[in-house]
TORKOL-4160 file (C-alpha; in steps of 0.2 Angstrom, whole numbers, padded with zeros to 4 digits, m for minus):
199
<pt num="1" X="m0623" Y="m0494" Z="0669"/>
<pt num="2" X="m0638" Y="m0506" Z="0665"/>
<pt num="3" X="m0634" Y="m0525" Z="0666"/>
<pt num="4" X="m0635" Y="m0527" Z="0648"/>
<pt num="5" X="m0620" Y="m0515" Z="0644"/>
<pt num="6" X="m0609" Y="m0528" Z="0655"/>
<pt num="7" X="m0592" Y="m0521" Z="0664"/>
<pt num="8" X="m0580" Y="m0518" Z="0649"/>
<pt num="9" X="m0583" Y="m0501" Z="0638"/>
<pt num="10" X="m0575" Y="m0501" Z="0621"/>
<pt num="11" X="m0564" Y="m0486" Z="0617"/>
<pt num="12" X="m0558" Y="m0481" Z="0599"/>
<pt num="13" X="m0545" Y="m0471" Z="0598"/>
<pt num="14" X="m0550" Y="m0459" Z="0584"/>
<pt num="15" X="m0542" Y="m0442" Z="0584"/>
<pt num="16" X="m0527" Y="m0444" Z="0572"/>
<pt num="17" X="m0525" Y="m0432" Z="0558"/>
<pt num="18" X="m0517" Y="m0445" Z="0546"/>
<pt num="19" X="m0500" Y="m0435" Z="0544"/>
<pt num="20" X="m0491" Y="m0447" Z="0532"/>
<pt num="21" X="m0507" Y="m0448" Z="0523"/>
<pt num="22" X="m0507" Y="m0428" Z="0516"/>
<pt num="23" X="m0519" Y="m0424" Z="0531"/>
<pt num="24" X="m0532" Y="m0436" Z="0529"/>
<pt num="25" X="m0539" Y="m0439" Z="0545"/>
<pt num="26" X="m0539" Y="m0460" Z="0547"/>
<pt num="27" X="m0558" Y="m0459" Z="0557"/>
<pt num="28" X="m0563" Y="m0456" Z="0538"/>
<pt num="29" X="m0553" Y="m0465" Z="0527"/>
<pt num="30" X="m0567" Y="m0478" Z="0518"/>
<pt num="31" X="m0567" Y="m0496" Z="0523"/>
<pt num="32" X="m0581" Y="m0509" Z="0514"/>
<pt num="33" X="m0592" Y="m0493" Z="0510"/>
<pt num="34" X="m0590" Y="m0484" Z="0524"/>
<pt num="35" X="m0580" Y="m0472" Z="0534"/>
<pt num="36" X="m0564" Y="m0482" Z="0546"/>
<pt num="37" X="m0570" Y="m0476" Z="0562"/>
<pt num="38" X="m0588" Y="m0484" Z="0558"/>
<pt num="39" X="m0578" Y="m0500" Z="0556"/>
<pt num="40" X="m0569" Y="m0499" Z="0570"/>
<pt num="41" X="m0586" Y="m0497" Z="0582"/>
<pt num="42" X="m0592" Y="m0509" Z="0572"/>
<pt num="43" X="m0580" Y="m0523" Z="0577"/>
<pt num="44" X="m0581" Y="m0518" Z="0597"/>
<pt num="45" X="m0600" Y="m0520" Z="0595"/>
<pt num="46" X="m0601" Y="m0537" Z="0588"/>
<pt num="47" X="m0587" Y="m0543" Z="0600"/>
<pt num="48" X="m0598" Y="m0538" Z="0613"/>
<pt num="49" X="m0595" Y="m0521" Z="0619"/>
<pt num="50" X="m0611" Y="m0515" Z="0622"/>
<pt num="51" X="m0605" Y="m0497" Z="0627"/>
<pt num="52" X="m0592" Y="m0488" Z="0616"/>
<pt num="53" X="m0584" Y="m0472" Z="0617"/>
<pt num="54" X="m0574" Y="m0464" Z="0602"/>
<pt num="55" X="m0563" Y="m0453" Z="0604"/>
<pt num="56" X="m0561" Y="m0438" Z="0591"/>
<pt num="57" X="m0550" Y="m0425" Z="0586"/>
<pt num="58" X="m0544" Y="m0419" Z="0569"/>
<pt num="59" X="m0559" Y="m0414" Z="0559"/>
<pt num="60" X="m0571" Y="m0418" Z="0573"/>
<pt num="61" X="m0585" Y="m0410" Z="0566"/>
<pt num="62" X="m0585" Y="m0419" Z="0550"/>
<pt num="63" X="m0583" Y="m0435" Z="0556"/>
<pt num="64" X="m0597" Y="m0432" Z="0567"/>
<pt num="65" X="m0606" Y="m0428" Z="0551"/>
<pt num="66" X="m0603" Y="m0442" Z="0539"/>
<pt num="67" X="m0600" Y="m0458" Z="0552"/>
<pt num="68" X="m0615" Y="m0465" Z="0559"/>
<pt num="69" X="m0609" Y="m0467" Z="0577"/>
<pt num="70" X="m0626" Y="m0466" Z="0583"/>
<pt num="71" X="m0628" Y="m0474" Z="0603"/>
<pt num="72" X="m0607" Y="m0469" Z="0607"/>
<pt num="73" X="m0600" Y="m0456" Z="0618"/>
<pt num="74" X="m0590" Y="m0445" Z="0607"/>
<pt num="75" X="m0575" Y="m0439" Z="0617"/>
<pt num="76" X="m0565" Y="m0424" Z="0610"/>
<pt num="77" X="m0548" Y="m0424" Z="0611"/>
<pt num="78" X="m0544" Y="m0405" Z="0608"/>
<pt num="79" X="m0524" Y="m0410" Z="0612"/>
<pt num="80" X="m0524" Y="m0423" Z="0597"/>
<pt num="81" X="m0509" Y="m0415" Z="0588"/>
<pt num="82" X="m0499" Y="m0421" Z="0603"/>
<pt num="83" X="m0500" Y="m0440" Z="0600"/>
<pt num="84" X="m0511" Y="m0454" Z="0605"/>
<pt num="85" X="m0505" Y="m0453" Z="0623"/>
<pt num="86" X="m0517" Y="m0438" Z="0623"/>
<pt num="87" X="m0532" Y="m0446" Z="0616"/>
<pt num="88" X="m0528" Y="m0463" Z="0627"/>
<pt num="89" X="m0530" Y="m0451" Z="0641"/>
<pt num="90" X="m0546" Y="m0444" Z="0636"/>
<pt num="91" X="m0555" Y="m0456" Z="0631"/>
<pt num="92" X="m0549" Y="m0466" Z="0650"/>
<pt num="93" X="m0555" Y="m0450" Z="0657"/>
<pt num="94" X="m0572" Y="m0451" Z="0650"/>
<pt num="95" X="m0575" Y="m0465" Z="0658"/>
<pt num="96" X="m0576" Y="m0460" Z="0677"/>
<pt num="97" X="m0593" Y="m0462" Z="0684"/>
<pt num="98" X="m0601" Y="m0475" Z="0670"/>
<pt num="99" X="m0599" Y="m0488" Z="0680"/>
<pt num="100" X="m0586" Y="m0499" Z="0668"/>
<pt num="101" X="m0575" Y="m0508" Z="0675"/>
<pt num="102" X="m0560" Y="m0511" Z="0662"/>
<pt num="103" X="m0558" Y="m0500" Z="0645"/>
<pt num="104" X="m0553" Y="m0512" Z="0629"/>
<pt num="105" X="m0546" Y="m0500" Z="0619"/>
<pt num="106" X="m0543" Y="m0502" Z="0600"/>
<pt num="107" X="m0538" Y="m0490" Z="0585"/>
<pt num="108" X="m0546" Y="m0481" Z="0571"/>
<pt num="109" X="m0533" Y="m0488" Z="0558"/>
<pt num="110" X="m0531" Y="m0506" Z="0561"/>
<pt num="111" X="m0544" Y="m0513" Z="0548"/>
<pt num="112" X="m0538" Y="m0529" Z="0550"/>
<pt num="113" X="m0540" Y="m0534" Z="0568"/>
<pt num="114" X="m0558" Y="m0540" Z="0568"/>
<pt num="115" X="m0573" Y="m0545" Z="0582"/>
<pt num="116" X="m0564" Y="m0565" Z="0585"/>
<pt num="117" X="m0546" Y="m0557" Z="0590"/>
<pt num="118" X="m0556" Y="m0544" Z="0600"/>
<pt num="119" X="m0568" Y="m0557" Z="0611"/>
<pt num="120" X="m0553" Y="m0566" Z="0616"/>
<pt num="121" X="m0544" Y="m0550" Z="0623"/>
<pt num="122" X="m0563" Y="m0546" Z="0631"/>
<pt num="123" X="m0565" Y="m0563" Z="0638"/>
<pt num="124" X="m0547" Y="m0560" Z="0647"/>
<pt num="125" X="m0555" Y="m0550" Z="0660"/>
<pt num="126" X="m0558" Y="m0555" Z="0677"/>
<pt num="127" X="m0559" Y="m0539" Z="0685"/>
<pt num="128" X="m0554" Y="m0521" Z="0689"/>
<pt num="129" X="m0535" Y="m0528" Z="0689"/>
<pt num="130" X="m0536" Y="m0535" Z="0671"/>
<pt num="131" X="m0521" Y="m0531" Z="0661"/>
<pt num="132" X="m0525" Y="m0538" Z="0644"/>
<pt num="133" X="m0516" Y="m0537" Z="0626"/>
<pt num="134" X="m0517" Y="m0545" Z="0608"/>
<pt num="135" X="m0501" Y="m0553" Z="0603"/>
<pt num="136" X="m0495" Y="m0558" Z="0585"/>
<pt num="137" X="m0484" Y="m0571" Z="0583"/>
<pt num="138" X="m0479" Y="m0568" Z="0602"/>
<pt num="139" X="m0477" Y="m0547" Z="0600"/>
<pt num="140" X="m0489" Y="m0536" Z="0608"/>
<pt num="141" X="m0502" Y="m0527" Z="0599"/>
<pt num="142" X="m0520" Y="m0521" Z="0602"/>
<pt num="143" X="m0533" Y="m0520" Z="0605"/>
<pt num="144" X="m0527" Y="m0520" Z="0626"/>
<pt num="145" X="m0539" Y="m0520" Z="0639"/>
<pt num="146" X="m0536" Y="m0512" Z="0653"/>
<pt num="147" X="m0544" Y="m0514" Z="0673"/>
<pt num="148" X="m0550" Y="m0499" Z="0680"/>
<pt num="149" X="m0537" Y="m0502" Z="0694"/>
<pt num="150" X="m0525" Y="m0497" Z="0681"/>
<pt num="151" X="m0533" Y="m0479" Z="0673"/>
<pt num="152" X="m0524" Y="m0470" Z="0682"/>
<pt num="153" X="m0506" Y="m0476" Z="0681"/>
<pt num="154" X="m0509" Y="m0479" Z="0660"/>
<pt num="155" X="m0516" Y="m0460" Z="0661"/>
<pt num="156" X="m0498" Y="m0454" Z="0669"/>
<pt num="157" X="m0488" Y="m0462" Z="0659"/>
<pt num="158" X="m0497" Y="m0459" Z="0642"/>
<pt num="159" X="m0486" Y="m0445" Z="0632"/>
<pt num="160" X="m0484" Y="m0441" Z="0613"/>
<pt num="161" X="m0486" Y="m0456" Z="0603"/>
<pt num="162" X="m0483" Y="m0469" Z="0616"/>
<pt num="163" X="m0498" Y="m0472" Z="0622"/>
<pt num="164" X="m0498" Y="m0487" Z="0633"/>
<pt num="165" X="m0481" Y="m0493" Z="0629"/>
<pt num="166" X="m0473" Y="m0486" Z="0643"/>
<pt num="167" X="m0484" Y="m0492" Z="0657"/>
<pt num="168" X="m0486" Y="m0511" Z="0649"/>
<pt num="169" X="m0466" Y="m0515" Z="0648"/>
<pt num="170" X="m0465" Y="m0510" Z="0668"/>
<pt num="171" X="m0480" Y="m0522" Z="0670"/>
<pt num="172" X="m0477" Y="m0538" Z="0659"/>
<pt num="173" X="m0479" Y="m0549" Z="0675"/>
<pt num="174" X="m0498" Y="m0544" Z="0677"/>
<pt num="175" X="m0499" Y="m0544" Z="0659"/>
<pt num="176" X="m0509" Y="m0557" Z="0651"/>
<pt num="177" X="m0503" Y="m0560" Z="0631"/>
<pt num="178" X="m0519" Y="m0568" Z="0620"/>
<pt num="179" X="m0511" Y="m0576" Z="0602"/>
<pt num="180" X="m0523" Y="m0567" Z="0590"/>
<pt num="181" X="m0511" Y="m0570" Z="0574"/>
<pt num="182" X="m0521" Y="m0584" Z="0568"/>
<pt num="183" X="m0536" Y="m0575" Z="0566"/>
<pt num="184" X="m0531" Y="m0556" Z="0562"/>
<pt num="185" X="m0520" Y="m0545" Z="0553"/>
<pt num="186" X="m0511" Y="m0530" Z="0563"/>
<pt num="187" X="m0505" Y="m0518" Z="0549"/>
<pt num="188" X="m0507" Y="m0502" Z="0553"/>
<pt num="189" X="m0514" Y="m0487" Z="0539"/>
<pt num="190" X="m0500" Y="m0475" Z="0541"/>
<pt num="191" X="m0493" Y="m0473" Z="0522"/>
<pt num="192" X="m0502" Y="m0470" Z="0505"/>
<pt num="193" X="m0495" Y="m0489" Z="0503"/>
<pt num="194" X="m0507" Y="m0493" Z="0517"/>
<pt num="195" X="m0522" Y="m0488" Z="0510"/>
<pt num="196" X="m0519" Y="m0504" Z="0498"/>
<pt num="197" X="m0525" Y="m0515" Z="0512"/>
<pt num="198" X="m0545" Y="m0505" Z="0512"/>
<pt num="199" X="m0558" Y="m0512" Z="0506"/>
């Protein structure tokens, strides 16, 4: 890792096939002229991840193709149909040997959560024990930060759709909550009726 690329990687979770959306993967769904998962890279990048990994699975190939994701590390995810667990694992996985010490990891469908809400979970971290989230109105979202220290655990305990969930409840007293209600928007693009809230 050169200095420039600083300690924290940014790491897109990517991969869903968009199930409730009639099998449109969510990394392509269009957002302000471009495809979501462009967006989404976008974001880390101007809160000042320097490095970003993404991590793929349904239609890997064509997201490749049309999304300009020049300078990340594309991670598949061949287990995607099992949840995000599986993709969380990956893409913490892909990480060994870089040199980062702490993965902020956001998510493909979550248009609304822009660079500001992002730089204040970044400028949670202190080092390889940083356990950081996003809250809303005092509930936990993303995007989460997580110390290297904690890769492994998150790893264990990441299964079908729950991600994180799981290993964050067990640790909410090393767990630091940043208010980012005031400056984004946490909906999710699971429905048709989500798509309302694209660009």
């Amino acid at each position: 890792m050169t200095e420039n690329e600083g300690p924290v990687t940014g790491l897109v979770l990517a991969a869903g096939g968009g199930r409730r959306l009639g099998g449109r993967p969510k990394a392509l769904l269009t957002h302000r002229g471009a495809p979501l998962v462009e967006h989404a890279v976008g974001v880390l990048r101007a809160a000042g991840c320097a490095r970003v990994h993404v991590v793929l699975g349904a239609r890997a190939d064509a997201v490749r193709e049309r999304a300009a994701l020049d300078g990340c590390v594309l991670v598949e995810n061949p287990e995607w149909e099992r949840g995000m667990g599986s993709s969380l694992r990956a893409g913490l996985g892909s990480l060994g040997g870089t040199g980062a010490r702490a993965a902020l990891v956001s998510l493909v469908d979550q248009p609304g959560i822009g660079p500001a809400a992002v730089r204040r979970v970044l400028d949670g971290f202190r080092d390889e024990s940083s356990l950081v989230a996003a809250c809303y109105a005092g509930v936990r979202g993303h995007p989460v930060l997580f110390g290297a220290a904690h890769w492994a655990g998150v790893a264990e305990a990441a299964t079908g759709d729950q991600g994180a969930r799981s290993y964050l409840r067990a640790r909410g007293d090393a767990l630091t909550l940043v208010e980012c209600g005031d400056v984004a928007r946490p909906f999710d693009i699971d429905t048709e009726a989500d798509l309302a809230h694209l660009e």
